[in-house]
C-alpha positions in Angstrom: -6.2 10.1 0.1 -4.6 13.3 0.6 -3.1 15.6 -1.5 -0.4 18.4 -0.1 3.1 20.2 -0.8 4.9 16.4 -0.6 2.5 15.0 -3.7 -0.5 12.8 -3.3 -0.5 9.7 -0.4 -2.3 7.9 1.6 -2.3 6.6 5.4 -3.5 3.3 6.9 -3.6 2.0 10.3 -4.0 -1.4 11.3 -5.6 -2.7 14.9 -5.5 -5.9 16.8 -8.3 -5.8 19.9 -9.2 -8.5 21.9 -10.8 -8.5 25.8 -8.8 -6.6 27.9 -6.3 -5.7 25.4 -5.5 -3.0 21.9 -2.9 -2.3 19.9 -2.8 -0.6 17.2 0.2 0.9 14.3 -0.8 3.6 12.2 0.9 6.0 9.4 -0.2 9.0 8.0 1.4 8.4 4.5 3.0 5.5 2.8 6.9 5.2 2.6 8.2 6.4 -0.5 11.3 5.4 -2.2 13.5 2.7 -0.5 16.8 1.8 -1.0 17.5 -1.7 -2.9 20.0 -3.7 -1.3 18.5 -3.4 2.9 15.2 -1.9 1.9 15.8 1.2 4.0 13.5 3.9 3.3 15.3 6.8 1.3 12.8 9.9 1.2 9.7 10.0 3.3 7.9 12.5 5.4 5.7 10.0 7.1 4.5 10.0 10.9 4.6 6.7 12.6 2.3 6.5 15.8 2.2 2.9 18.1 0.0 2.3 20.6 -0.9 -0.3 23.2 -4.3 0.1 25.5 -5.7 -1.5 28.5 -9.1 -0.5 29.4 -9.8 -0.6 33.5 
């Protein structure tokens, strides 16, 4: 949890690894409001970062 000029949040990641293979999503805070008909977010300052790996 992290507390800064933008109120209090929290990130997550989440990380699928098998042999030969990673990916991985991860945010460094939570969406905030969305809209309510398509569920686009409305107001956030979150960072998204995506990644894929293949070890040699």
């Amino acid at each position: 949890m992290v507390a800064g000029t933008y109120g209090v949040g929290f990130g997550w990641i989440a990380n699928v690894h098998t042999t030969g293979f990673n990916m991985f999503l991860g945010m460094d805070r939570t969406l905030g409001k969305i809209s309510k008909n398509p569920g686009i977010p409305v107001t956030s300052n979150a960072d998204v970062s995506i990644g894929i790996n293949f070890p040699f």
